[in-house]
SEKOL-799598 format. One record per residue: residue number from 1; residue in one letter; x, z, y of N, C-alpha, C in turn. Coordinates in nm, 2 decimals. Each point is the difference from the previous one (the first is absolute). Layout:
+-----+-----+--------+--------+--------+--------+--------+--------+--------+--------+--------+
!   n ! res !   n.c1 !   n.c3 !   n.c2 !  ca.c1 !  ca.c3 !  ca.c2 !   c.c1 !   c.c3 !   c.c2 !
+-----+-----+--------+--------+--------+--------+--------+--------+--------+--------+--------+
! NUM !   A !      X !      Z !      Y !      X !      Z !      Y !      X !      Z !      Y !
...
+-----+-----+--------+--------+--------+--------+--------+--------+--------+--------+--------+
END
This chain:
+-----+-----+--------+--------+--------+--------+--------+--------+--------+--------+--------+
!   n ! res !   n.c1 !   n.c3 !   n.c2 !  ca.c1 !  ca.c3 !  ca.c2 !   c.c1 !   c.c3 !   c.c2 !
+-----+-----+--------+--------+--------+--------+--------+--------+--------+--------+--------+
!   1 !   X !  -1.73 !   2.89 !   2.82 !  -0.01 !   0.15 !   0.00 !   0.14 !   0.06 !  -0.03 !
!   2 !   X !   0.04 !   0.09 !   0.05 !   0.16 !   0.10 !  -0.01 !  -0.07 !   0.02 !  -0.16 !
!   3 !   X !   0.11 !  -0.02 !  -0.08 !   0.04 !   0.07 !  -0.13 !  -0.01 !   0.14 !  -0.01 !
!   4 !   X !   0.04 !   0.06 !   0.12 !  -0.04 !   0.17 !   0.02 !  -0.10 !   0.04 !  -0.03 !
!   5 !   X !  -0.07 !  -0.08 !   0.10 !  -0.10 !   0.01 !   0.03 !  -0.14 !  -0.01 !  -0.15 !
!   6 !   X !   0.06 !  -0.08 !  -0.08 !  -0.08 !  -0.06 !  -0.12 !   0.07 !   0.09 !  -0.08 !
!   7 !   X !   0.10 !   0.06 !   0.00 !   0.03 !   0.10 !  -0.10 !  -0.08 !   0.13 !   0.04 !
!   8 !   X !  -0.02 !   0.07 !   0.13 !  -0.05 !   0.09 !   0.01 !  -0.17 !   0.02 !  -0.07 !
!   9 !   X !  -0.06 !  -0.14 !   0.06 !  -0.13 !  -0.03 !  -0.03 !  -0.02 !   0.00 !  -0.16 !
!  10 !   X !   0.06 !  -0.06 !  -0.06 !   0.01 !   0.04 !  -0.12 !   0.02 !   0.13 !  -0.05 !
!  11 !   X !   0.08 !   0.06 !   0.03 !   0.03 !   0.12 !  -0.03 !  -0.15 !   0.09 !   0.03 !
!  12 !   X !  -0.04 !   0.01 !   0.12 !  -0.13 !   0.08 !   0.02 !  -0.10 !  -0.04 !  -0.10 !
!  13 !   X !  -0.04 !  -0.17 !   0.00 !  -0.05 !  -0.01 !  -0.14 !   0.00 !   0.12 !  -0.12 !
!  14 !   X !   0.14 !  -0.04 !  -0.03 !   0.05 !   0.05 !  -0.15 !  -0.07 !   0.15 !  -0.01 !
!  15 !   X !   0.01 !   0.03 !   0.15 !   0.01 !   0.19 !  -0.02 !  -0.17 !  -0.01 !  -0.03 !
!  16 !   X !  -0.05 !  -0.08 !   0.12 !  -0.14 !   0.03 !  -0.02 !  -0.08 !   0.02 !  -0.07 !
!  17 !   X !   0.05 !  -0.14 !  -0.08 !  -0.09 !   0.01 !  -0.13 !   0.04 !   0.10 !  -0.17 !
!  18 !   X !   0.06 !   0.02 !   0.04 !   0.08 !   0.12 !  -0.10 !  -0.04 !   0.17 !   0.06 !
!  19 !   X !  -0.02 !  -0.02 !   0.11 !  -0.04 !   0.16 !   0.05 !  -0.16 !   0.02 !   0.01 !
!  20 !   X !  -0.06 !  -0.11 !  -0.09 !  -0.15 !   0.02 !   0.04 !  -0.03 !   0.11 !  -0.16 !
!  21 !   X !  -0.11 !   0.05 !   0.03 !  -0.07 !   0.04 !  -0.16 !  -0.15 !   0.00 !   0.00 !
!  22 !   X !  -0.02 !  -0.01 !  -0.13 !  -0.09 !  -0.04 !  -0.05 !  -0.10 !   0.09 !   0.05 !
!  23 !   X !  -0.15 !  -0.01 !   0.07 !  -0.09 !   0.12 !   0.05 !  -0.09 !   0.00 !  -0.12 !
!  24 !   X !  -0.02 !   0.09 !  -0.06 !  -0.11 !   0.05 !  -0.07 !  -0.11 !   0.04 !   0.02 !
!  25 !   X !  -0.09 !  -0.09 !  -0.10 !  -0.13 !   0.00 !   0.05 !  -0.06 !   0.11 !  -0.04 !
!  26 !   X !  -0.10 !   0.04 !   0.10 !  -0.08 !   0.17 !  -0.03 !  -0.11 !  -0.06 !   0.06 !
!  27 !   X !  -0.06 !  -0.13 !  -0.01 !  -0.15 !  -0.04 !   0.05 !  -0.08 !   0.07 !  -0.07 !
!  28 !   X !  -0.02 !   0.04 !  -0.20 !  -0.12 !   0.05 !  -0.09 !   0.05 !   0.12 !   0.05 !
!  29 !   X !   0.09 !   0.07 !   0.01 !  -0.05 !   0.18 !   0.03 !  -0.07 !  -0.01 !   0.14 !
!  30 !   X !   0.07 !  -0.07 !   0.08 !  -0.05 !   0.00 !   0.17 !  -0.20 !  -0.01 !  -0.01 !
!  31 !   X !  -0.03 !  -0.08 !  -0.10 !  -0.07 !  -0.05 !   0.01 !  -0.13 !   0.08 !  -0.07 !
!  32 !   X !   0.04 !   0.06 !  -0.08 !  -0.02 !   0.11 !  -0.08 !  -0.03 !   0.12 !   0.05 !
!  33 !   X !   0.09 !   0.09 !   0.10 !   0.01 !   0.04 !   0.07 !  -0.08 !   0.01 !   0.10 !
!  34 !   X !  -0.03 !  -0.08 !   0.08 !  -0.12 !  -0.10 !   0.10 !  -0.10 !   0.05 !  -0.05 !
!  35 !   X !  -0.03 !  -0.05 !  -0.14 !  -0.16 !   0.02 !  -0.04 !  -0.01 !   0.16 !  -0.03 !
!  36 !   X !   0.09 !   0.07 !  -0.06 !  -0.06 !   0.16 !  -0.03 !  -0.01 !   0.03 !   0.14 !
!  37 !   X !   0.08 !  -0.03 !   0.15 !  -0.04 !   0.08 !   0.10 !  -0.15 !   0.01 !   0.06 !
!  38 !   X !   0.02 !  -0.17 !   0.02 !  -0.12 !  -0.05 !   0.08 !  -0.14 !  -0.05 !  -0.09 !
!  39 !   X !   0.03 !   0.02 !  -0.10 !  -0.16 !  -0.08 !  -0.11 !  -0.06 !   0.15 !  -0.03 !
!  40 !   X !  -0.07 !   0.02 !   0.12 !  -0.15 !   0.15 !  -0.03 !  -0.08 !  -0.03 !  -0.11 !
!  41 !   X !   0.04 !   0.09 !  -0.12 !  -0.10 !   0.04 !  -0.08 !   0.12 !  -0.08 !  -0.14 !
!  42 !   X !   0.07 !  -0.07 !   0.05 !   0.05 !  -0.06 !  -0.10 !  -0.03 !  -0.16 !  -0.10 !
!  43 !   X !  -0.10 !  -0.01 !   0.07 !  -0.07 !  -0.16 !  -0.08 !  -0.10 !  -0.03 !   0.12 !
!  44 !   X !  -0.02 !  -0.15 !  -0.01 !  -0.07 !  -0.04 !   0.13 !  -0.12 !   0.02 !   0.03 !
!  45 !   X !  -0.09 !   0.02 !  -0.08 !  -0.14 !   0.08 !  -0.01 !   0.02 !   0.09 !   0.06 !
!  46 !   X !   0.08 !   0.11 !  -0.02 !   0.02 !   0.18 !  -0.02 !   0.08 !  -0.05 !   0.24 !
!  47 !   X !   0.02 !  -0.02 !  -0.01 !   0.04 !  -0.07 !   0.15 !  -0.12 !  -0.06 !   0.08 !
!  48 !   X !  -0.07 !  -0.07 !  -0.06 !  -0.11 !  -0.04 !   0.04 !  -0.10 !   0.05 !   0.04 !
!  49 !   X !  -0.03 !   0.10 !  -0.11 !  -0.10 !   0.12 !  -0.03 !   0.06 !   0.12 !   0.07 !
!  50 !   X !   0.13 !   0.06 !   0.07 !   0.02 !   0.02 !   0.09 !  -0.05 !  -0.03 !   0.14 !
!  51 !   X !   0.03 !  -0.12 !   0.02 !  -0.03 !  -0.08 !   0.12 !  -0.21 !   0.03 !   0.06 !
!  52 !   X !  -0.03 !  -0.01 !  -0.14 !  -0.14 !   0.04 !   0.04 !  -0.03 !   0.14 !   0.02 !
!  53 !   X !   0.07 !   0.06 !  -0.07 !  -0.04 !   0.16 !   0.03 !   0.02 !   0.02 !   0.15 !
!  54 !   X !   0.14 !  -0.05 !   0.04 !   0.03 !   0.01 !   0.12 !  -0.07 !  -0.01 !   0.15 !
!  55 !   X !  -0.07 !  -0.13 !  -0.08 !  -0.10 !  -0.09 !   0.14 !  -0.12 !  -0.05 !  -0.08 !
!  56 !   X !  -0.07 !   0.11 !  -0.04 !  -0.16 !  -0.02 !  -0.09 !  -0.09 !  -0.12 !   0.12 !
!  57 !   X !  -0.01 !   0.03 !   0.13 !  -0.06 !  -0.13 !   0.02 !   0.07 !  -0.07 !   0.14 !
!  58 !   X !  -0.02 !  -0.13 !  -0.07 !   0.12 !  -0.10 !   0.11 !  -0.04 !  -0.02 !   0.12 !
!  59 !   X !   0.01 !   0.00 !   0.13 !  -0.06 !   0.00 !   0.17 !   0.10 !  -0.10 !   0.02 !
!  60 !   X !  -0.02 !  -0.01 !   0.08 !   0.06 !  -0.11 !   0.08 !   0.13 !   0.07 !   0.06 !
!  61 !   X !   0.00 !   0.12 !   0.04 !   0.10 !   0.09 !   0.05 !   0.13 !   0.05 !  -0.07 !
!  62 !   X !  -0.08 !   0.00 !  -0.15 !   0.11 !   0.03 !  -0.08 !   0.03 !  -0.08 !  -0.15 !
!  63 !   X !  -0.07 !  -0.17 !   0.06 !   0.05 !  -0.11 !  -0.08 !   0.17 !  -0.04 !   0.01 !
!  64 !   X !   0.05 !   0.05 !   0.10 !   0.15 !  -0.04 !   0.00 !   0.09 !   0.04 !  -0.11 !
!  65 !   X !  -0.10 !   0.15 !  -0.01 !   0.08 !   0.14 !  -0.09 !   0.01 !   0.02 !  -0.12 !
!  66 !   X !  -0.16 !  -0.11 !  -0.02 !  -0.01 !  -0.04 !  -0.17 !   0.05 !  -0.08 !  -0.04 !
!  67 !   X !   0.00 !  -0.10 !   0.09 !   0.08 !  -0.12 !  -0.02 !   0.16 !   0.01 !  -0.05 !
!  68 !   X !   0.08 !   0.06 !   0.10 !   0.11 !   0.05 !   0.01 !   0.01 !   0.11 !  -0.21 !
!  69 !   X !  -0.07 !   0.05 !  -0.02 !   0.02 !   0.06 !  -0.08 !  -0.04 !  -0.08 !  -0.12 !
!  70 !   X !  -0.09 !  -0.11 !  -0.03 !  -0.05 !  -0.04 !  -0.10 !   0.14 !  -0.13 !  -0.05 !
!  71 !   X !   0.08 !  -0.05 !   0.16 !   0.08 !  -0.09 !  -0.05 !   0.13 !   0.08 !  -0.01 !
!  72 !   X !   0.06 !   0.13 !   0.04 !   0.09 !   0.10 !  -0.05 !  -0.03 !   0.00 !  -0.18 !
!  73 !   X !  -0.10 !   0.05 !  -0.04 !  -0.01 !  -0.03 !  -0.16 !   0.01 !  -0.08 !  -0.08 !
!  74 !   X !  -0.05 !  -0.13 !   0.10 !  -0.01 !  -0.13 !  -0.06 !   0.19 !  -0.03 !  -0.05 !
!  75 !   X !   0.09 !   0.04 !   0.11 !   0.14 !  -0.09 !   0.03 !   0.07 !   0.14 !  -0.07 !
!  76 !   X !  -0.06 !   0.16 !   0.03 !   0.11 !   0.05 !  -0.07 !  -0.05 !   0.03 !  -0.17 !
!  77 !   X !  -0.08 !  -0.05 !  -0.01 !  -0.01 !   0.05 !  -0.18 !  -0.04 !  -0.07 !  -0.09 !
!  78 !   X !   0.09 !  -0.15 !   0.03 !   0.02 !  -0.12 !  -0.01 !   0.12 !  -0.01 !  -0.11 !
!  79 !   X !   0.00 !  -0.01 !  -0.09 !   0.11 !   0.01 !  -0.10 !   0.02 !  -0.16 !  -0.03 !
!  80 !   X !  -0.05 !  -0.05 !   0.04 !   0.01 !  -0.16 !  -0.09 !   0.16 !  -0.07 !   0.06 !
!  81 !   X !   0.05 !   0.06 !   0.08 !   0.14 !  -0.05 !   0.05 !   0.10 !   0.05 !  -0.06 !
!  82 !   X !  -0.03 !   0.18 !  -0.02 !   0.09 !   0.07 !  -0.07 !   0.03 !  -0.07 !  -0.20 !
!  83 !   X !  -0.13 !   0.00 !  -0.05 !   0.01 !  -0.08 !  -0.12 !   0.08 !  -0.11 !   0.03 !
!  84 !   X !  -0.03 !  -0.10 !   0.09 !   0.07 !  -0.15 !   0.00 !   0.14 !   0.01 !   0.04 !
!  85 !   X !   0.06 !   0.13 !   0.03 !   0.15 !   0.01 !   0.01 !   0.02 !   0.10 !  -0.14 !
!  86 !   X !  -0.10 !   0.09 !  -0.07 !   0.07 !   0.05 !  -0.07 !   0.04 !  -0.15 !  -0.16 !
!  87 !   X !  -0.11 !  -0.08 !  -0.01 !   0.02 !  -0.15 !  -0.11 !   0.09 !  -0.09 !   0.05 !
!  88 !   X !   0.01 !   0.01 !   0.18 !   0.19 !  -0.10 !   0.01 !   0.06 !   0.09 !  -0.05 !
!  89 !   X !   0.05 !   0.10 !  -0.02 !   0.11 !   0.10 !   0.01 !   0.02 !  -0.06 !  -0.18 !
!  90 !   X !  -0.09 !  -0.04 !  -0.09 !   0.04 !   0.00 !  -0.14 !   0.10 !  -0.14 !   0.01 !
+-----+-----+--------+--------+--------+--------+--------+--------+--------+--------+--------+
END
């Protein structure tokens, strides 16, 4: 290989890895964040108990809708992920 050639390559190395920085993690506010928008009522009962008021009785027509809503509660007002990054973080 040209010496030029391995000096340049090197060179791009050198810059590369010197011009990187560090990205900061914002997963617990993101995450945090997430749940005050989307977790109705604020705890997963109070979501739940939403969900029923919404669709007092389930048909066949608008099983998709409860459905759709009962696993929105279920995924957004789910804290058990947020804790297991806030105990790595110690």
């Amino acid at each position: 290989m040209n010496p030029v050639l391995k000096f340049f390559l090197l060179l791009s190395l050198v810059f590369f890895s010197f011009a990187c920085k560090e990205r900061e993690d914002n997963t617990i506010q993101k995450n945090l964040l997430l749940y005050t928008l989307t977790c109705n009522g604020g705890s997963l009962s109070a979501c739940q108990s939403q969900c029923a008021a919404a669709y007092p009785d389930v048909t066949g027509d608008n099983f998709p809708s409860v459905s759709t809503c009962q696993t929105n509660c279920t995924t957004n007002c789910n804290l058990s992920s947020t804790l297991l990054l806030l105990l790595s973080k110690r």
